[in-house]
C-alpha positions in Angstrom: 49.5 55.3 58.9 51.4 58.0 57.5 50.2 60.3 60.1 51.6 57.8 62.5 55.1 57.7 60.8 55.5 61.2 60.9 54.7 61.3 64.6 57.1 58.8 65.7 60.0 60.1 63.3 59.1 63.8 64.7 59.8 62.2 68.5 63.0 60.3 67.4 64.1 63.8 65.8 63.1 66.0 69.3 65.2 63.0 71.2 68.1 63.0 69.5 67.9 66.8 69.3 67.6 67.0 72.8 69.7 64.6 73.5 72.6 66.6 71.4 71.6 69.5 73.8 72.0 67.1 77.5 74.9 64.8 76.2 77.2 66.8 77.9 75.8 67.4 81.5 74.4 63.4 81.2 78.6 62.7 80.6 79.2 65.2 83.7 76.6 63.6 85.8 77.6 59.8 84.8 81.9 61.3 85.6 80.7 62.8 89.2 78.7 59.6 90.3 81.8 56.9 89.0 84.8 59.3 90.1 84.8 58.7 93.3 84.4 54.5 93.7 87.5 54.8 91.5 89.1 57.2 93.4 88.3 54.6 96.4 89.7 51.9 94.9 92.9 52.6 93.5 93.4 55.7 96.2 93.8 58.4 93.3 92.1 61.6 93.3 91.1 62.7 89.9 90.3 66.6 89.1 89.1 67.8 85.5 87.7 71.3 84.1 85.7 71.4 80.8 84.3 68.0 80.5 81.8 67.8 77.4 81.2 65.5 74.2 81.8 66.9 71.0 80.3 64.4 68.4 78.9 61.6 69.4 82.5 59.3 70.3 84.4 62.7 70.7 85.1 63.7 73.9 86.6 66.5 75.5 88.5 67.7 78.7 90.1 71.4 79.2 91.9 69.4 81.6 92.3 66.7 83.1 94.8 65.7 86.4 95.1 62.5 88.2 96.9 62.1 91.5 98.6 58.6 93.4 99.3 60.8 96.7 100.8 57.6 98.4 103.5 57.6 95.4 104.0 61.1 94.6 102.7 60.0 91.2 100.9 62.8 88.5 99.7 62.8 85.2 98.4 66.2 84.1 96.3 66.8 80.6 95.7 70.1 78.8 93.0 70.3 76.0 91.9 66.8 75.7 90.7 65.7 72.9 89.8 62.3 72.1 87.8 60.0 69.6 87.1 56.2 71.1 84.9 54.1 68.8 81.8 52.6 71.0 81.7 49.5 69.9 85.0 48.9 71.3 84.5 50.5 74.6 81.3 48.1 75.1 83.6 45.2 74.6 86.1 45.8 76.7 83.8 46.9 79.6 82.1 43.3 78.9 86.0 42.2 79.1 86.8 44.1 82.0 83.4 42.3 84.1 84.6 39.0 82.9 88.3 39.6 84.1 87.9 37.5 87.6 90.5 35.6 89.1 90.2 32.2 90.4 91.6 31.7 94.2 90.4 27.9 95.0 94.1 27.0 94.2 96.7 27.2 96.9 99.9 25.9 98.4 100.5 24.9 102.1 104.3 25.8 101.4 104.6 29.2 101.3 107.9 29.6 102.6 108.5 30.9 98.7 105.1 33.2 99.1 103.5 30.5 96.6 100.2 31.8 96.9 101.3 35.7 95.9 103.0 34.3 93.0 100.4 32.1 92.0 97.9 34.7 92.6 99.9 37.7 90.1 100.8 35.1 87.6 96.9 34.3 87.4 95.9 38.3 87.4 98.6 38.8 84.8 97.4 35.8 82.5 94.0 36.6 82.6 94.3 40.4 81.7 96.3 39.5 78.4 93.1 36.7 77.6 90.7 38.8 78.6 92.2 42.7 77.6 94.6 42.5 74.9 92.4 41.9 72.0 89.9 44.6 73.2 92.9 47.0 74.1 95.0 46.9 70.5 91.5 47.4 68.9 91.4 50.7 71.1 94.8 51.4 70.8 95.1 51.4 66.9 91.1 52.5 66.3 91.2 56.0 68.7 92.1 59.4 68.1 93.6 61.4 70.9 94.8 64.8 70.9 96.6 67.3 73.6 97.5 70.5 74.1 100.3 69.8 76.6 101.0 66.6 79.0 102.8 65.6 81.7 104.1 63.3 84.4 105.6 63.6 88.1 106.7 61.0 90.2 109.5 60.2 93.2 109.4 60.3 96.6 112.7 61.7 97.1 114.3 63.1 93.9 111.5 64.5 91.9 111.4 64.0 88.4 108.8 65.4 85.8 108.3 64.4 82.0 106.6 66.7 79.8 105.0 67.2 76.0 103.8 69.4 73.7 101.0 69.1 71.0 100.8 65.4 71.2 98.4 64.1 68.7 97.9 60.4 68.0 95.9 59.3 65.0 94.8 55.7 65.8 98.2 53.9 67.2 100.5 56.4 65.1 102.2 59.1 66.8 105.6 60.9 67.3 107.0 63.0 70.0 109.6 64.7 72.0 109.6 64.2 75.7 111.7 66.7 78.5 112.4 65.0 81.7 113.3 67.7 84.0 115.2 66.0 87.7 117.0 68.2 90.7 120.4 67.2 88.2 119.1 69.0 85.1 117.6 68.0 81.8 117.0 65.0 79.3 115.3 64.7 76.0 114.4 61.4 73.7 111.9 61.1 71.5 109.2 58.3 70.9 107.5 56.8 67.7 104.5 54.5 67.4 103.5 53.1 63.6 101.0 50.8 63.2 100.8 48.3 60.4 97.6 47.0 59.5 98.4 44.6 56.7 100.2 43.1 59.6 98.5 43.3 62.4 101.4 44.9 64.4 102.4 48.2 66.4 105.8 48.8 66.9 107.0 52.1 69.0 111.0 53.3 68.9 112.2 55.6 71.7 115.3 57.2 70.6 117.2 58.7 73.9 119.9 61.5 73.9 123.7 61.1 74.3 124.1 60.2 78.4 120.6 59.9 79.1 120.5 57.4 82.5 117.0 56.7 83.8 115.7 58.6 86.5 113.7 56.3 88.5 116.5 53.8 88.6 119.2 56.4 89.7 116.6 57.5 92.3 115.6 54.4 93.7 118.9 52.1 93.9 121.7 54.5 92.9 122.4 53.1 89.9 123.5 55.2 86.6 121.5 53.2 83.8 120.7 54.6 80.4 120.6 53.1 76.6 120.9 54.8 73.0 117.6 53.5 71.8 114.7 51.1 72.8 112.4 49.2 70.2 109.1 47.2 71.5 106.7 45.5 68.5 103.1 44.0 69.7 103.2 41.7 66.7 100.4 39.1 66.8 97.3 39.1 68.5 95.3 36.1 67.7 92.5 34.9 70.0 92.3 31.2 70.0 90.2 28.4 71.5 89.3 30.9 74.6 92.6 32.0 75.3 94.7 34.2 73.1 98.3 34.3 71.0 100.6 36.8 71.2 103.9 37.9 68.9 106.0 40.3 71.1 109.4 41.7 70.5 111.8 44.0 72.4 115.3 45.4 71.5 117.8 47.5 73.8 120.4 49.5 72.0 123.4 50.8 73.7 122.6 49.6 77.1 124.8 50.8 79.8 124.5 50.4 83.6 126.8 50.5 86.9 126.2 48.7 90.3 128.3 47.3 92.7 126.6 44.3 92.7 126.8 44.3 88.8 130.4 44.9 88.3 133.1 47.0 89.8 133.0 49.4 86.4 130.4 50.7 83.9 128.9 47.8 81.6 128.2 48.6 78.1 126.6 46.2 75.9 125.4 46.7 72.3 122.3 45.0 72.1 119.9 43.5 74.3 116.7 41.0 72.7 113.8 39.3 73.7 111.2 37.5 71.5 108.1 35.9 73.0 105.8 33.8 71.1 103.1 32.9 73.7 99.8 30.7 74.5 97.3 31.9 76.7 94.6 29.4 78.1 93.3 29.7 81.1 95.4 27.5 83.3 98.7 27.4 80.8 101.2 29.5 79.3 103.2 28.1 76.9 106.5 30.2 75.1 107.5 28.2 72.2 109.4 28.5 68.5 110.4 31.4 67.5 110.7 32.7 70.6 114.3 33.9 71.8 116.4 36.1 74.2 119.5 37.5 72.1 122.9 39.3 74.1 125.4 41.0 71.9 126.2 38.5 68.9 124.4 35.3 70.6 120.8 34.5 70.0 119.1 32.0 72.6 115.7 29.9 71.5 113.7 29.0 74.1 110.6 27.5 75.1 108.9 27.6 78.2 105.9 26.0 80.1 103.8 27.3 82.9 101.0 25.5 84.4 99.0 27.9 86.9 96.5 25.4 88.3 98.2 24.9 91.6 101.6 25.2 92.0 102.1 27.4 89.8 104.9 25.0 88.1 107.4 26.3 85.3 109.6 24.7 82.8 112.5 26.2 81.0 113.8 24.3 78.1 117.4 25.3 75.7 117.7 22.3 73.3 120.7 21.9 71.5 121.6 25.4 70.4 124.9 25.4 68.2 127.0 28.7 68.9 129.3 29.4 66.4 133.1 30.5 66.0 134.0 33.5 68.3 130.6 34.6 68.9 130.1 33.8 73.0 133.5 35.5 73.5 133.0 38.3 71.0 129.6 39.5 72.4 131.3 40.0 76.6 131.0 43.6 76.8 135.0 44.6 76.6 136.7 45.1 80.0 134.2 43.1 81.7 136.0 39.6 81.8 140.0 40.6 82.6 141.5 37.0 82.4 139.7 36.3 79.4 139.9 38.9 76.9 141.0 38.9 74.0 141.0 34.9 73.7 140.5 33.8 70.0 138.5 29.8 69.8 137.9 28.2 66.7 135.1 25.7 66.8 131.4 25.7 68.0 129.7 25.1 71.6 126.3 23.4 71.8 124.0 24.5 74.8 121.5 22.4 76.6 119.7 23.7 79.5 116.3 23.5 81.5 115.0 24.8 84.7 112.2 23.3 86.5 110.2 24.1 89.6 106.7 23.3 91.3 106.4 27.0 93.5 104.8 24.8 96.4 107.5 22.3 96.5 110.6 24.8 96.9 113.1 21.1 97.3 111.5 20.5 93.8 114.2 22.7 91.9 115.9 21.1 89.2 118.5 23.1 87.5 120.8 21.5 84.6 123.0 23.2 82.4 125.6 21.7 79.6 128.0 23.4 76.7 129.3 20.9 74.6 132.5 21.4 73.1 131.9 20.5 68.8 135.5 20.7 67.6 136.3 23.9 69.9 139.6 24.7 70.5 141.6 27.6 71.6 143.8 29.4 69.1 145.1 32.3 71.2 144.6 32.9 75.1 143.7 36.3 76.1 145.2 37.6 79.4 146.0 34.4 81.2 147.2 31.4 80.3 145.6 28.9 82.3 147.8 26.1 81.3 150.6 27.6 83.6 148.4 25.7 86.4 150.9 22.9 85.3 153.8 24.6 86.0 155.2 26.2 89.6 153.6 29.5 89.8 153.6 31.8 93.0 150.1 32.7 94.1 149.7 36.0 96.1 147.0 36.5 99.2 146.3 39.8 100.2 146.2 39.3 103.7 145.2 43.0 104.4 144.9 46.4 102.5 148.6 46.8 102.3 149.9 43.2 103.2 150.0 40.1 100.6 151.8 36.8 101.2 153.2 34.7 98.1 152.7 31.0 97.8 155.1 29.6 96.0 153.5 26.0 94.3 156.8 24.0 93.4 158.6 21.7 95.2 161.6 24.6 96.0 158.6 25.7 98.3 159.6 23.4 101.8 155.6 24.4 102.6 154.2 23.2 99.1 152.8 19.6 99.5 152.5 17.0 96.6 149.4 15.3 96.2 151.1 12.1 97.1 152.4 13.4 100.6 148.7 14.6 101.8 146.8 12.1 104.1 144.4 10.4 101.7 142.1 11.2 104.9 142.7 14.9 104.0 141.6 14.6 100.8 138.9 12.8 100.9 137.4 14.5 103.7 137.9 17.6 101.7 135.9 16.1 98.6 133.4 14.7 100.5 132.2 18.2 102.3 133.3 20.8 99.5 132.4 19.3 96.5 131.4 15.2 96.7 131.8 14.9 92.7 134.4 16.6 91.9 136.2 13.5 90.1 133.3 13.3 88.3 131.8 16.3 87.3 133.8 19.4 84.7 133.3 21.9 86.7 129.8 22.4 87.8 127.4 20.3 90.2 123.8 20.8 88.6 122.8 19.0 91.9 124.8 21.2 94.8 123.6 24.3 93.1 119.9 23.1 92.7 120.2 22.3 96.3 122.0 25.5 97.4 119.3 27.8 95.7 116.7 25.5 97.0 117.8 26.3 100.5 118.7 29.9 99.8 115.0 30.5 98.9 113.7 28.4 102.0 116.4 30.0 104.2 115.5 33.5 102.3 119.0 34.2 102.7 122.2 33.9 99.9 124.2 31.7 102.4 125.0 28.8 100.4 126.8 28.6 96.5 126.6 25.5 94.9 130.7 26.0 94.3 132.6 23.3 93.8 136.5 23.1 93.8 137.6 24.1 90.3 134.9 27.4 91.3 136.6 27.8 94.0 139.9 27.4 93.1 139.4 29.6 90.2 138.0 32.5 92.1 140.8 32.1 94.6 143.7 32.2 92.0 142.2 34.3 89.1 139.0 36.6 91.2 138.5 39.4 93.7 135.8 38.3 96.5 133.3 40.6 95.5 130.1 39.1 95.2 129.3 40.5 91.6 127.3 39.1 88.8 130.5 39.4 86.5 132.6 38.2 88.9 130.2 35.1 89.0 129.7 35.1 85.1 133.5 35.3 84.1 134.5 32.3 87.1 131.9 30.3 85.2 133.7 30.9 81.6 137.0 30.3 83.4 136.0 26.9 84.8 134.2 25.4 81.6 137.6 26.3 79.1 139.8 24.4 82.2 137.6 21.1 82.4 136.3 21.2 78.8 139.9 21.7 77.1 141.6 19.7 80.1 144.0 22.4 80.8 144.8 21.3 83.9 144.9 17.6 85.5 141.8 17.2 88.6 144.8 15.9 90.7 147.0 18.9 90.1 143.5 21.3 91.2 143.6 19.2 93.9 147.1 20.1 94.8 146.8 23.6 94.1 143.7 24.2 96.1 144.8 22.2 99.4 148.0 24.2 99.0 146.9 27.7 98.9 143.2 27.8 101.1 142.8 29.8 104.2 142.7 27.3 107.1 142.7 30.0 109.9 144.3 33.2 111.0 146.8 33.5 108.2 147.2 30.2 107.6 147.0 29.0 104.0 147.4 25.4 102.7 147.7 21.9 104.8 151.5 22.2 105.3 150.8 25.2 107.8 147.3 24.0 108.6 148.6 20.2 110.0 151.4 22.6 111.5 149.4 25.0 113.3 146.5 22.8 114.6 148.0 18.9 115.3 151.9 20.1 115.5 152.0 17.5 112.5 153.1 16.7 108.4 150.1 16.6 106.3 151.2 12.8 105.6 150.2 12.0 109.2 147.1 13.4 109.7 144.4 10.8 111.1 141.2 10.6 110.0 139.2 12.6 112.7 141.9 15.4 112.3 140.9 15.5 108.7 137.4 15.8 109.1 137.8 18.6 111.7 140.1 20.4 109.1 137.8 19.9 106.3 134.6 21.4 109.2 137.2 24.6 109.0 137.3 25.1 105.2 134.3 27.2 105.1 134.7 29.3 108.0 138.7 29.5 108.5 138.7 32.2 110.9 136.1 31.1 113.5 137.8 27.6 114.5 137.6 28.8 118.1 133.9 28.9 117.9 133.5 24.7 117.4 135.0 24.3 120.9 133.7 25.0 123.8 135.0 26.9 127.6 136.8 23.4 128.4 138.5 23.4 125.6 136.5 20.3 123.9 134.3 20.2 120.7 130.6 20.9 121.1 128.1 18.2 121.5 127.1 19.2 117.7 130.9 17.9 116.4 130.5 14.4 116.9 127.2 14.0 114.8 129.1 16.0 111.7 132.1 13.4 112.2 129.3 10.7 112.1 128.2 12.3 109.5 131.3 13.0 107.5 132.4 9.4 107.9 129.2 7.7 106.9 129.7 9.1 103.6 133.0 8.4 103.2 132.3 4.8 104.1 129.9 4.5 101.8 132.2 5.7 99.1 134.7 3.1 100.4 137.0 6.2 101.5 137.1 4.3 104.1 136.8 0.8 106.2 134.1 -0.6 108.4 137.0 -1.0 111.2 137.9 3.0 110.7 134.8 3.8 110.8 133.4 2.1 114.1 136.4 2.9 115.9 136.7 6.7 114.6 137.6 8.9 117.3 135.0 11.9 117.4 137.3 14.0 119.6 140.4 16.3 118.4 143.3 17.5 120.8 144.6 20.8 119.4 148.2 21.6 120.1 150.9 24.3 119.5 149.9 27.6 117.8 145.9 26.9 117.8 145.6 25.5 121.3 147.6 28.7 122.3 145.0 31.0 120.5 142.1 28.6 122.0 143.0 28.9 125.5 143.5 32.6 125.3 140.0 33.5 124.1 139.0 30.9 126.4 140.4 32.5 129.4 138.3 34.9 131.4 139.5 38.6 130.5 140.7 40.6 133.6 137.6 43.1 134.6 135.3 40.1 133.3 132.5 38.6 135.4 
């Protein structure tokens, strides 16, 4: 028996000895036969030098480069060196076999590419259930060292980040990066910590003074950088076969320029984002603490995303109390004109939700509401809105070096009172711009839901949601750029004007049928009833309103709604019907004016002029 024992421990002895002695050309042989089906599958090509295993978990690369040719992506190692514990390795490749995605579930609407979004939102749920547990175990349990390490990427402008003497003991690690571009070079440096008592990993990036992103310069021209960037991976709990996760970010001195940002540099202070999320197979849930912070405001949210079919999502704000100046304080300065340096007193309450079902694209429901909670305003800043009250003159730039001033007072022989506008006029205008308007402040959940709804099926940005006090606002206060801030700051402007009732709905009214464009330098109804029906506003008849209110959105292509006989085409008379169905059913209107409504408009004076010219057949023509 003992003879046996010896035997058998002298053959265990000669394997692992030899196996010490053919570790390293079995790891070479297992690297060539695997190399290329990944090479094949995520088009990389992969070359190393030096490849051997140092202890048993310890392996080692003289180095190591890795290729995405269709990107003009590089990674590039020197003196690898790098401890991964086995037992971990064996459970994420287990992991990594189990990571399949389900497809049975799709949409027949894919106008809004359903199935794509439904398909990445299932890929990206299933890797954090499936890898994040396995991959912080890696992270914060392996040992890697380097010589010297380095990235290239860009198509056009090259850029190349580079390292020296890396070394990262299991999740902690510190180092200064050089990104080298065709403009010169940047430094910042990153930090990773990890706290075991608490389960967390938390790595700082600390950039240099000026330092814009590459990659975002490179790709869409825009100048973006930030002082310092803080990410935390703080809880990661499996639970009932899905997982729990605790993540936190932080922007510090963000700064970016676009024109379709804004038409100067934004700097903001502080950018946050807190996610405490669910994972289960078919739902993600974001609930308490979770939180998106701006500047001085903090937002909770929760959020709900079933993935089944649709996928469908619900965004929720409940009642969150803002307090004192802090909205107003945290606009990055210079961003909001009209509005700086206003002063409230008072809090605002916010209430919001967004829900969608991805295969039902109508299904949008958007609503949004900031409560006044003894909010009042103790010094304007720039503008005074209240002067809305008052005669004011209002200036159009009707070209690059031309303006014309409005003048809203009676000493004005153009300006019309409410009173002295066809009721037809003004209903027709209500009814197509903005059907609530009298009952709304400011903002038509419903109009907006609808616009994005059709933006998205359209997959075009052709309709706004706007309604009159919008519009009005962005005609007296805004430039026409289509901007976020522009957007952002005509928003702030409308909810002080209907929430403090600065200004009377009737006297918007009068302000906005006064100063609109209703053709080719034509602003307001006095010139409008003037230049098309030769007419006072007061006497405008009910189909000449509702062909005046079809201009309002397109002012300068009237010509186009008639046709080579000068008549409106056959389209017109089913958006008259139209038109006038809803004002009937609003009682805008009377049975007899409705059945005997006059789908036809004669033009006269100025416009029929302009019509029959572009409707006459141009010498040299055919």
């Amino acid at each position: 028996m003992r003879k046996k024992l010896i035997v058998w421990l002298s053959i265990l002895v000669a394997l692992l000895v030899l196996l010490h002695f053919l570790k390293t050309p079995i790891f070479r042989y297992v690297l060539n036969q695997n190399i290329p089906s990944v090479e094949r599958r995520y088009d990389l090509r992969i070359e190393y030098s030096g490849a051997r295993i140092g202890k048993l978990s310890n392996i080692v690369f003289d180095s190591l480069h890795i290729v995405h040719p269709n990107s003009k992506t590089s990674v590039a190692f020197k003196k690898v060196n790098t401890q991964l514990p086995i037992h971990i390795l064996l459970k994420l490749k287990s992991k990594l076999k189990n990571n399949t995605i389900r497809r049975e579930h799709t949409c027949a609407d894919t106008t809004f590419y359903s199935n794509r979004i439904l398909f990445h939102l299932n890929r990206l749920n299933s890797m954090l259930i499936n890898l994040s547990e396995p991959l912080y175990s890696l992270y914060t349990h392996c040992s890697f060292s380097c010589s010297k390490l380095g990235l290239q990427y860009g198509k056009n402008e090259k850029t190349s980040v580079s390292g020296s003497n890396f070394e990262c003991n299991r999740g902690n690690f510190s180092l200064l990066f050089l990104v080298s571009t065709d403009s010169g070079n940047q430094q910042f440096f990153t930090e990773s910590k990890v706290n075991r008592s608490s389960h967390s990993v938390t790595i700082n990036t600390t950039f240099e003074d000026g330092y814009t992103f590459p990659l975002i310069q490179s790709e869409l021209g825009t100048p973006a950088g930030m002082d310092s960037l803080s990410i935390s991976l703080e809880d990661v709990s499996p639970e009932n076969k899905g997982i729990r996760l605790g993540l936190k970010s932080n922007l510090y001195g963000l700064r970016a320029q676009h024109n379709r940002l804004a038409d100067s540099k934004v700097f903001i202070d502080s950018v946050g984002l807190y996610l405490s999320s669910n994972h289960s197979e078919q739902i993600i849930t974001i609930d308490k603490p979770s939180y998106a912070s701006f500047n001085q405001i903090s937002i909770p949210f929760s959020l709900t995303s079933t993935l089944h079919s649709g996928p469908e999502i619900s965004l929720t704000v409940s009642d969150h109390i803002f307090e004192d100046n802090n909205i107003f304080e945290s606009i990055p300065k210079g961003l909001f004109k009209r509005i700086e340096n206003i002063k409230v007193d008072g809090n605002v309450s916010l209430t919001a939700s967004i829900d969608v079902d991805f295969c039902k694209t109508d299904s949008l429901k958007i609503f949004a509401k900031l409560s006044p909670q003894g909010f009042t305003i103790k010094q304007y800043g720039n503008t005074d809105f209240r002067e809305l009250n008052r005669g004011f003159t209002h200036r159009i730039h009707v070209n690059d070096t031309t303006t014309k001033a409005i003048v809203l007072d009676t000493v004005n022989p153009s300006f019309c009172p409410l009173n002295q506008i066809s009721h037809h006029v003004i209903n027709s205008a209500i009814v197509t711009e903005d059907g609530g308007f009298f009952r709304h402040k400011g903002f038509d959940a419903e109009a907006f839901s609808y616009a994005i709804s059709r933006n998205i099926k359209d997959k075009k940005l052709a309709r706004g949601g706007s309604t009159i006090t919008m519009q009005l606002v962005k005609n007296l206060y805004l430039d026409k750029k289509k901007t976020i801030a522009r957007k952002a700051e005509e928003a702030v402007i409308v909810w002080l004007i209907e929430s403090q009732h600065l200004v009377s709905k009737e006297r918007m009214l009068e302000i906005y049928l006064n100063i609109i464009d209703w053709g080719p330098n034509i602003n307001g109804i006095t010139e409008a009833a003037q230049f098309y029906f030769q007419k006072k506003p007061i006497d405008i008849e009910l189909n000449e309103a509702i062909f005046l209110a079809s201009v309002i959105p397109r002012p300068s292509h009237f010509t186009n709604y008639f046709d080579s006989n000068l008549e409106l085409k056959k389209h017109m008379p089913e958006y008259f019907k139209n038109v006038s169905s809803t004002m009937l059913l609003r009682k805008m209107i009377s049975e007899e004016e409705f059945a005997e409504l006059d789908t036809t408009v004669q033009l006269k004076g100025k416009a029929r002029e302009i019509l029959e010219f572009n409707k006459t057949p141009k010498q040299g023509t055919f």
